[in-house]
N, C-alpha and C positions, 0 to 999 in steps of 0.2 A: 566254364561250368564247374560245378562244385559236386563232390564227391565222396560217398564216406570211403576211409580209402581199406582195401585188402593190405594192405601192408604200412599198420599205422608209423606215423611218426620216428626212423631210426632215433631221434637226437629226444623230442621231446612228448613222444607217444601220441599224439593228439592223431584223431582219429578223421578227420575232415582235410580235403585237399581241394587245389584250383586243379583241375587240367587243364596242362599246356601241349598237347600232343601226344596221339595213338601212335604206338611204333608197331609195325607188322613184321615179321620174319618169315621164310620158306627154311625151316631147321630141317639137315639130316635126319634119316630115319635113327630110332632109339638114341637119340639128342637129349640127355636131363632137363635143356632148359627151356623155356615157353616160348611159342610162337610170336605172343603179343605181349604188350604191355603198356599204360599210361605214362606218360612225364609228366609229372604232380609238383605242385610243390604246397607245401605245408601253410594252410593256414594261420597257423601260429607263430610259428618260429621263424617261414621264411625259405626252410630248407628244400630245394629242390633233387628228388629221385623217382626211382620209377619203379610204380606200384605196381609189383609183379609178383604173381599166384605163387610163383615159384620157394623154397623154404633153403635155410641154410645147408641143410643135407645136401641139397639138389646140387647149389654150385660146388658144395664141398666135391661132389663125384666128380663134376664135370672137372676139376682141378686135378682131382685125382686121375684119370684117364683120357683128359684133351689137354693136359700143360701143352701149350706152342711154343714152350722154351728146349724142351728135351731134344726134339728132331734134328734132323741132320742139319739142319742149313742156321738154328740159331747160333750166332756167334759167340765167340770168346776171347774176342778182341777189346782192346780197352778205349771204352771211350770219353766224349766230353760233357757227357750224360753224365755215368759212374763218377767221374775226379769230380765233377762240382759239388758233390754228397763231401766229398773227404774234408773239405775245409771247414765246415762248420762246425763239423763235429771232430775232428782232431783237432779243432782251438780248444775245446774245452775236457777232452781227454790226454794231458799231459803225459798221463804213465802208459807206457807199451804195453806195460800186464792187466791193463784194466779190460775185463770181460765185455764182446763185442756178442750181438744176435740181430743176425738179418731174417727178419720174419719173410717168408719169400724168395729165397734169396735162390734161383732157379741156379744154372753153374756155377753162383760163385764167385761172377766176377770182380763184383763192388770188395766182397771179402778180401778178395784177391789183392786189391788194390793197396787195402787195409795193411794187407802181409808185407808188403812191399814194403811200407814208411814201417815197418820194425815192429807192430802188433804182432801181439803173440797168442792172446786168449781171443781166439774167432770160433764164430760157431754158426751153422744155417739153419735155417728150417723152411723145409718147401715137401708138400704135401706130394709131389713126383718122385717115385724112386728111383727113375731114372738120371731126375738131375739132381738127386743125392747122392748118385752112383760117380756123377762126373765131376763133381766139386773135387779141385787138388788139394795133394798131400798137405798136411800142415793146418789142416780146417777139419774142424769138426762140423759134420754133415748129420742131422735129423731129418728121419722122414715123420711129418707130420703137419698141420697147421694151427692156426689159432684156436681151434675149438680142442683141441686135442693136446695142446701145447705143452699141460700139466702134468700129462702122460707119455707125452714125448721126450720130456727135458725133466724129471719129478724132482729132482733137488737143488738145481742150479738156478740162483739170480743174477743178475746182470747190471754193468754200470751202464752201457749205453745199448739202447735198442733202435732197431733202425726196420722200417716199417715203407718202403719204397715203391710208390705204385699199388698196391696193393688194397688201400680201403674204399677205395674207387669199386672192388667188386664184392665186398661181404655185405651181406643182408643181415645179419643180428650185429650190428655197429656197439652196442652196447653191451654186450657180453664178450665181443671182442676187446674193448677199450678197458672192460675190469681183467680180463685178461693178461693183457700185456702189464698192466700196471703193476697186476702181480705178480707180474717176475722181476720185476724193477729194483735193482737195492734202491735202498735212501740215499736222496741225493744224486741218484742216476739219471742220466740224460734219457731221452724219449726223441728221436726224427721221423718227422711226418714227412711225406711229400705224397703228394697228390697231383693231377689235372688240376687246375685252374679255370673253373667254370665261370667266373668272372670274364676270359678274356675267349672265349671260342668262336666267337665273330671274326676280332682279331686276328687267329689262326685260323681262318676255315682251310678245311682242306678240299671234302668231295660233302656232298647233300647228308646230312643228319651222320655225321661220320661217329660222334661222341655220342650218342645215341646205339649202343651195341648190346648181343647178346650179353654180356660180361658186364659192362660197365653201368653201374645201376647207382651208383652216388655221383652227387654234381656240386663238389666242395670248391667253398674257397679257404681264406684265412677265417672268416668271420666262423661258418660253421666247423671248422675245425675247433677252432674255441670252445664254443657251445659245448661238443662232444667231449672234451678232455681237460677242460676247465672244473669237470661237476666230476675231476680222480685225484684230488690229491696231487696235482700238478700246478707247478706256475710255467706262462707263458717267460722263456729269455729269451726268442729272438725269431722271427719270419720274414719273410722274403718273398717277392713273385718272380721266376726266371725261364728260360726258356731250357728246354729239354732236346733232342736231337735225337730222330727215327728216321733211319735211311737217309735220304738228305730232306727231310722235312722239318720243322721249328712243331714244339708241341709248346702250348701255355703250361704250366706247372708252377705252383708256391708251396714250397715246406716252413712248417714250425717247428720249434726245439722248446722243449720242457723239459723241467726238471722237477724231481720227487723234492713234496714238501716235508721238510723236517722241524719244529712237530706237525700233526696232522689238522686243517684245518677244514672249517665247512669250506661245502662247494661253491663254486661261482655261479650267479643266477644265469640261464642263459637269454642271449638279447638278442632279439629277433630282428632278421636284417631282409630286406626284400629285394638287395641289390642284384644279386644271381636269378632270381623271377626274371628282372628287367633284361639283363645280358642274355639270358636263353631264349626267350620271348624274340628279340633280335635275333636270335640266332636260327632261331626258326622259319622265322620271313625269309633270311637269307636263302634258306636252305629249300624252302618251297620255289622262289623264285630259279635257284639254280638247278631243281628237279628233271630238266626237260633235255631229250636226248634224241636228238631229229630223227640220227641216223640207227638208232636202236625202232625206233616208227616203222621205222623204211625194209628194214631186215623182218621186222615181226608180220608187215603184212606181206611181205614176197615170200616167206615159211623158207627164207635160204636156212639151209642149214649151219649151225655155229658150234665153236667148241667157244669155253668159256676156261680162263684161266685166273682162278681165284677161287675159293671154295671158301670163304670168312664170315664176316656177319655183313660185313659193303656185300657181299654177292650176295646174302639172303637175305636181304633189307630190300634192294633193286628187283629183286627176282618178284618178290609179294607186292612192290608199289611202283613199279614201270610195266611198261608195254615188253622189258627182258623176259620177262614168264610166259608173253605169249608166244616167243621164238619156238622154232623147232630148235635145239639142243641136243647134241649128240652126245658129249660130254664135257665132265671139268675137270679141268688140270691144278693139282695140288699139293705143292714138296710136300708137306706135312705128312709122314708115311702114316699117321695115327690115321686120317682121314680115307686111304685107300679101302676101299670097299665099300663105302659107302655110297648112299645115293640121295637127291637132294630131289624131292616130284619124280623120284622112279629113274633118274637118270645117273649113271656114277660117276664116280670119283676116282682118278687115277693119279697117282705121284710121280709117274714119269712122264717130259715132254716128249719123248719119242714117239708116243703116239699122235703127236703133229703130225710126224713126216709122211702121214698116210692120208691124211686128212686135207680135201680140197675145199671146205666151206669156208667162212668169217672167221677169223679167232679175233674173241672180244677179251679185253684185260678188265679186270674188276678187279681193283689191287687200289686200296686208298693209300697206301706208304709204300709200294714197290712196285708200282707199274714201270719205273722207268728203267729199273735193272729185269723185268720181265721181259720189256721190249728188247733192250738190250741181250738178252739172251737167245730172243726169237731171232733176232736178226744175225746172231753167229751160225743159229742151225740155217742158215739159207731157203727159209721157206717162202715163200710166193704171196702166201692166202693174201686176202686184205683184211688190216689190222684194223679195231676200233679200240681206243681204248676209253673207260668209261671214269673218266676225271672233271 
């Protein structure tokens, strides 16, 4: 079906989309961001995201006051995620004093890493004050994001930007992408990395898992082009690689650009309909594995459940399974942001101790951490019966 869409074209403005899939959510109460929204993809160009009522402001808050990087339990351990960033761009950053800016860049860790091989000019920017607050000595920490960036940082440009995960959840792509550019000296490096919407089949995890409240672009290499080919940028080098959450493989491809000197017209952009076809797959997938006997089985006997997850997999599940019709007692959620809240009237708590009082079901809704969830329920020695919903 065709669409004029609410949320034209991020890449090439065009106002007409295919849908490919309604996504429903069960949000928190006073949650900034929308219950529902389309997966579209562009008529024109090819590009697939999800046209959502929602405006830049909106997620701008929800960054601002749900970071899930700040809480107790995000780590700050180095991983094999952070080092595979470091190579690409320290090939072509020779000088140690050459000025570094992680847009996003939640504790600091990639920074961190940075420090380590003898960088000296580091600098973050992550719209949480709190994980402005935790970036270590020896880094300069802004509180601020893309939209704000000029008044965050007002005099300072950069050789290399580094841009990680991150364009996957802004809605104005295009004020973002002249943004960064202009902080860019000439001749500065630019690192994209993004999901790899190409290959999500590939990596399935649990039903519509890349389909989330946050996650609203569905890049590959080809529309990363598009977008950053029409700044004064030449493409020197991209890559498709695998990412590491929990112990899960996530698809991911970054590109590397660099500022043209002198300034040339833009690149046309070239419309690719590769990513239509991969999500389109990826959604049969994901229909076909929708189906959860033993959640049936619970919802017509009204046993009661505690529900351990409180994410966008639990409020996805909650509005498109037979999970919303359970009776629910509560849900468990480290994320202490999320304590008091309530999800259909029922809350939110961040400590598991309120298991050990609890005789019904505990169900896991954890698309990347069910198996250290499990693993934790099973050290408190609790009895219940477990379902977990993967």
């Amino acid at each position: 079906m065709i669409k004029k869409l609410v949320r034209k074209c991020p890449i090439c403005f065009n106002k007409s989309g295919q849908i490919l899939h309604h996504q429903f959510f069960a949000i928190p109460e006073n949650y900034p961001l929308p219950e529902e929204y389309d997966v579209v993809c562009c008529q024109k160009c090819g590009f697939v995201y999800a046209d959502t009522p929602a405006r830049q402001r909106d997620y701008n808050k929800f960054y601002q006051e749900f970071s899930k990087y700040e809480f107790s339990g995000a780590t700050k351990t180095t991983t094999k995620w952070n080092l595979s960033k470091l190579t690409p761009i320290s090939n072509r950053l020779e000088n140690k004093n050459a000025s570094i800016l992680d847009i996003g860049c939640a504790n600091g860790e990639l920074l961190t890493e940075f420090k380590k091989l003898g960088y000296k000019n580091l600098n973050g920017l992550d719209p949480s004050r709190k994980c402005v607050e935790n970036v270590q000595e020896g880094i300069n920490a802004f509180e601020g994001e893309l939209f704000t960036i000029r008044s965050a940082i007002p005099r300072q440009k950069f050789d290399c930007i580094i841009l990680s995960h991150v364009l996957e959840h802004i809605c104005d792509l295009q004020v973002a992408a002249d943004n960064i550019v202009g902080k860019l000296n000439e001749n500065g490096i630019l690192y994209i990395e993004v999901p790899d919407a190409s290959r999500y089949t590939k990596y399935y995890l649990v039903p519509f898992h890349y389909f989330d409240c946050e996650h609203i672009n569905h890049f590959d290499e080809n529309s990363l082009n598009n977008l950053f080919l029409q700044k004064n940028l030449d493409l020197v080098e991209f890559a498709k690689k695998e990412s590491h959450v929990s112990n899960k493989l996530y698809p991911a491809v970054y590109t590397l650009y660099q500022k043209r000197t002198p300034k040339k017209p833009p690149e046309r952009i070239a419309p690719s309909f590769k990513v239509r076809d991969s999500i389109v797959s990826y959604i049969k997938k994901s229909r076909r594995q929708d189906k959860w006997p033993k959640i049936d089985r619970i919802a017509k006997s009204q046993q009661e459940i505690a529900i351990w997850g409180a994410g966008s997999y639990t409020m996805r599940l909650i509005n498109n399974t037979s999970l919303g019709k359970c009776k629910i007692a509560f849900f468990i959620d480290k994320d202490d942001k999320k304590q008091g809240m309530k999800i259909k009237g029922v809350p939110i708590f961040c400590s598991p101790d309120r298991l050990k009082s609890f005789n019904g079901v505990i169900v896991i809704c954890a698309a990347l951490y069910s198996d250290e969830i499990l693993k934790e329920i099973e050290k408190m020695g609790l009895n219940n019966e477990i379902i977990t919903m993967r």
